[in-house]
C-alpha positions in Angstrom: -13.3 -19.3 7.5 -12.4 -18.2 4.2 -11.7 -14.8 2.9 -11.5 -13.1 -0.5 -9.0 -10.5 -1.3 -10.7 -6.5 -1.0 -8.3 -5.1 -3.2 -5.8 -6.2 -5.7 -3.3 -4.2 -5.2 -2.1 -2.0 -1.7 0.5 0.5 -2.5 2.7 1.2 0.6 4.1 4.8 0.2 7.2 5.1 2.0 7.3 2.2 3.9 10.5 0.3 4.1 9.0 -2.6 5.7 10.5 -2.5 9.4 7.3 0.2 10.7 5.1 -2.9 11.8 5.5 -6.2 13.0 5.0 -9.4 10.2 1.8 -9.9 12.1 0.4 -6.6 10.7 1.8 -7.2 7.5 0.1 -10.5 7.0 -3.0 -8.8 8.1 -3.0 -6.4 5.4 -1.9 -9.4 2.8 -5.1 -10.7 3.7 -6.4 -7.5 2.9 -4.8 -7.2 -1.0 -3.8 -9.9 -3.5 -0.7 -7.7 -3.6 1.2 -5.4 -1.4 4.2 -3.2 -3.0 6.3 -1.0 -0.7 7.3 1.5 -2.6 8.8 5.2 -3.1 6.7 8.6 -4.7 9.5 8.2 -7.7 8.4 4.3 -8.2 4.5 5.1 -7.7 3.9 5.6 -11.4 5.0 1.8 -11.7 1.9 0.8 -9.4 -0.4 2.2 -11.2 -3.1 -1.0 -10.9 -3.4 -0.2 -7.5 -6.5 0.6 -5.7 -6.1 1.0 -2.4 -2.2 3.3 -0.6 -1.4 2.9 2.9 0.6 6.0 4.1 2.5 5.7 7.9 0.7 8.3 10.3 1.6 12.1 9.9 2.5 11.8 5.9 1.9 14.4 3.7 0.4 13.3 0.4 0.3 15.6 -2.0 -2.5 16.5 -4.6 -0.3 15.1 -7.6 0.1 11.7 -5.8 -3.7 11.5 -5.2 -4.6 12.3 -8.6 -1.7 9.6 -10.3 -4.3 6.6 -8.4 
């Protein structure tokens, strides 16, 4: 079976990489055509993305939401 990429990009505020197993990351690869793990300071670099994953309990602020 193949699948197509839903987004282009996944932004992964906050995430160092360790929270889940590989087997969840390459499930939310298959997800993305790109993943970046990155910081609040480095989101502004991301800016093509269109979908953020945020680990359970994260507070996103208003600023952050209106930067995607």
């Amino acid at each position: 079976m193949t699948t197509t990429a839903k987004f282009r990009k996944i932004i992964c505020l906050d995430f160092n990489g360790d929270e889940l197993s590989q087997e969840y990351w390459d499930q939310i690869d298959n997800l993305s055509n790109k993943r970046a793990v990155t910081t609040e300071k480095e989101l502004s670099q991301h800016s093509d993305a269109d979908a953020l994953l945020v680990k359970l309990g994260a507070k996103i602020p208003s600023s952050i939401m209106n930067q995607l």
